[in-house]
N, C-alpha and C positions, 0 to 999 in steps of 0.2 A: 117561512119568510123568504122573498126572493134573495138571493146572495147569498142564501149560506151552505155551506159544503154538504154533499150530501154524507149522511152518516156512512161509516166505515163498517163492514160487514167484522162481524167479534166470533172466535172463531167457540162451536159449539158442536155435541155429539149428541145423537137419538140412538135408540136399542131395540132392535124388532126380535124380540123375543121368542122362539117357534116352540111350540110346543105339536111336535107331531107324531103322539100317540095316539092309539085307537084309529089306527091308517088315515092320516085324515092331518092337515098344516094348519095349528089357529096359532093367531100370531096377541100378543099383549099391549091394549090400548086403554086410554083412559080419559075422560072429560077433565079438561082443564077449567079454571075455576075462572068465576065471571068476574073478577079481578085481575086479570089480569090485564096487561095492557096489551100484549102480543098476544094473540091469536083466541081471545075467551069463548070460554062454551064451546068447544067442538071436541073432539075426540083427536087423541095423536098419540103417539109412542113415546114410553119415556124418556127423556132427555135435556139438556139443558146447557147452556154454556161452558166454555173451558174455564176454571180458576186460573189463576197465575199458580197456584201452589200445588196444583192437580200433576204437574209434570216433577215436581220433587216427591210423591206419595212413592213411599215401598211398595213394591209390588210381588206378588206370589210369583208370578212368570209374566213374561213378556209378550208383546203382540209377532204370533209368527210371522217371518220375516218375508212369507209373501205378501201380505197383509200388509206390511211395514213398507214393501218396493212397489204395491200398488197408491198407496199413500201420499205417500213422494210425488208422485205423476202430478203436473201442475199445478205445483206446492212452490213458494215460495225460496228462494235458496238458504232465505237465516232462518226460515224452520228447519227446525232440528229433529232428532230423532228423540230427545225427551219432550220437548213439542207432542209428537206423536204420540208419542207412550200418554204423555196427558190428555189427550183425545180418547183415550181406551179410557181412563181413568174416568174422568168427565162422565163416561157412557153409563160405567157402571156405579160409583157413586150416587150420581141422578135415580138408576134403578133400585137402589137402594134406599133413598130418600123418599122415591115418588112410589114405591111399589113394595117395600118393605121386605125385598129379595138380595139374601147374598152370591156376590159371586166373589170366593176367595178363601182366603184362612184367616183368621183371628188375627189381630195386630199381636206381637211380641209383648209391647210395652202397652201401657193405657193411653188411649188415646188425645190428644190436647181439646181443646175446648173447639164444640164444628168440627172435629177431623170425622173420616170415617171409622169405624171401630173395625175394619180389616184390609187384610192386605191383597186388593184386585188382582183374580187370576185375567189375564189377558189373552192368554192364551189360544183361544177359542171363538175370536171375535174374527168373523168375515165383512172385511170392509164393504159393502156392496152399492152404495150410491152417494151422490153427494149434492148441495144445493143450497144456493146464495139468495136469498133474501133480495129483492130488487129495491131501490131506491124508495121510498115514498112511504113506509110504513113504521111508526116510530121507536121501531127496534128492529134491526136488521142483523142474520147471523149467516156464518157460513158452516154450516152442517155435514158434518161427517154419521155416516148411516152404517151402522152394524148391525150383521144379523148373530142370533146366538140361539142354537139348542138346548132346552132345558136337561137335556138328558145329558150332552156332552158335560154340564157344568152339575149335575147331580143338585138343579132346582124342581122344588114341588112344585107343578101350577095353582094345586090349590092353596099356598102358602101368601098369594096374595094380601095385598092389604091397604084400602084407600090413605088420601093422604090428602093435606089440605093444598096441594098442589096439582093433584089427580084423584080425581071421586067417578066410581061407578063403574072402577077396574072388569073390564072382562076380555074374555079370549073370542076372536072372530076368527070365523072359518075364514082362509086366504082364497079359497075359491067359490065362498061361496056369494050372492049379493048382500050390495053392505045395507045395517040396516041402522047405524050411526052414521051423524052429519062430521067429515071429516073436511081438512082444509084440502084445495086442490090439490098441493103439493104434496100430501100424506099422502093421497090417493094417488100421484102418481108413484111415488117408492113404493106404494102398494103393489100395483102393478108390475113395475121392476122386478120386483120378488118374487112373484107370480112367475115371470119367465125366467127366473134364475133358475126356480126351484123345477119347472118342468122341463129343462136343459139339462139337470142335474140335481137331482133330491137332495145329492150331501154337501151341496153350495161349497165347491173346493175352495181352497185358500189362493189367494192371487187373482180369482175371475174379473173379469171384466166387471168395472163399475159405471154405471149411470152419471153423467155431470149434468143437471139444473143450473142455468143461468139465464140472465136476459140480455140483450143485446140488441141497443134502438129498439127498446120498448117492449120489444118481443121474447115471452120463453123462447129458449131453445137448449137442445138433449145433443149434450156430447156424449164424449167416451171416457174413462180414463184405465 
C-alpha cells in the first residue's frame, strides 16, 4: 500500500556449518518448508531471527573477542555487546531446532518452557558475512553469517536430523557445482566462504567480512 513505511530490517543469525573431513569442505543446508512466507522451497543454512530473550541465554563461553570487534563494525551504537552475544545464540539455537545439533553443555537447571536445553558454547563462531534484506519482500532481516567447524565443536555430521522447518538436510561440497535451487543471496555467502576458505583453510577470527546491501535499488558488497 503506497504510504506506508517500509518494514524495518529485524535483526537475525545463519550458521554455515563445515564439515571438512575426508580432505574435502561440505557445508550444512536444508530445504525450507513451502510455508513459509520468507523464502519457501529453496535450500539455506540454518538460522533464523534474534529473540529478545536469546541475549539473556547462559552461555558455556563467549563469542571470541575478534569476532566480537568485527561485529561492532557498522553496528549501531545502542547495540550492545549482549546484543551480540544474542546473535551467537540465535545461530546456534536455530541449529539446534532446525538441524537437531548441539553446540554447548547441558543447562544447570531444567529448562523453562521453549528455552533451549543447553548452554551455547560461542566460542568458535567466525563471523564472516552479513546481509540486509531490501525493501519489498514481506519479511525483511538483517543477518549476521557464521561459519563453524564440526570438529572445533566435537559435532557428528551424521548426527543430523530434519525438522519441520528444514527437510532433506544434507552436506554440499563448497567447491563443488551446486545441485540445490538456493536463494541468490545463499549463493552469494556461498561464495564468500569459498574465498575465505582458499585465503585461508582455518577461516581466522577477526577476518574480513562481506556486507550485503542495497543502495537505490541496487545490491552492493562492502566490507566490514
Amino acid at each position: 500500500m503506497s504510504g506506508q513505511r517500509p518494514l524495518r530490517p529485524v535483526d537475525a543469525a545463519s550458521v554455515l556449518l563445515i564439515d571438512r573431513s575426508d580432505d574435502r569442505f561440505r557445508v550444512l543446508v536444508g530445504k525450507r518448508s513451502n510455508r513459509h512466507v520468507f523464502m519457501p522451497d529453496v535450500y539455506v543454512f540454518p538460522g533464523g531471527r534474534r529473540d529478545a530473550s536469546d541475549s539473556r541465554v547462559p552461555v558455556q563461553a563467549p563469542l571470541h573477542p575478534a569476532a566480537t570487534e568485527r561485529l561492532l563494525l557498522r553496528t549501531p551504537v545502542r547495540t550492545g555487546v549482549a546484543t551480540l552475544r544474542g546473535l551467537g545464540v540465535a545461530a546456534l539455537r536455530e541449529l539446534y531446532e532446525e538441524a537437531g545439533l548441539v553446540v554447548g553443555a547441558a543447562a544447570a537447571e531444567a529448562p523453562g518452557a521453549g528455552a533451549t536445553p543447553f548452554r551455547p558454547d560461542l566460542s568458535q563462531l567466525r563471523f564472516v558475512a552479513r546481509a540486509v534484506t531490501p525493501p519489498g519482500p514481506p519479511r525483511r532481516y538483517d543477518t549476521r553469517f557464521f561459519a563453524l567447524f564440526t570438529d572445533d565443536v566435537g559435532v557428528d555430521p551424521q548426527a543430523v536430523r530434519d525438522s519441520h522447518e528444514l527437510s532433506d538436510l544434507q552436506w554440499i561440497d563448497i567447491f563443488q557445482t551446486l545441485k540445490v535451487d538456493m536463494p541468490a543471496i545463499t549463493v552469494f555467502i556461498l561464495e564468500e566462504l569459498k574465498i575465505a576458505l582458499r585465503n585461508d583453510p582455518s577461516l581466522p577470527f577477526g577476518g574480513q567480512a562481506a556486507f550485503f546491501l542495497h543502495r537505490r535499488g541496487k545490491l552492493v558488497r562492502d566490507t566490514l
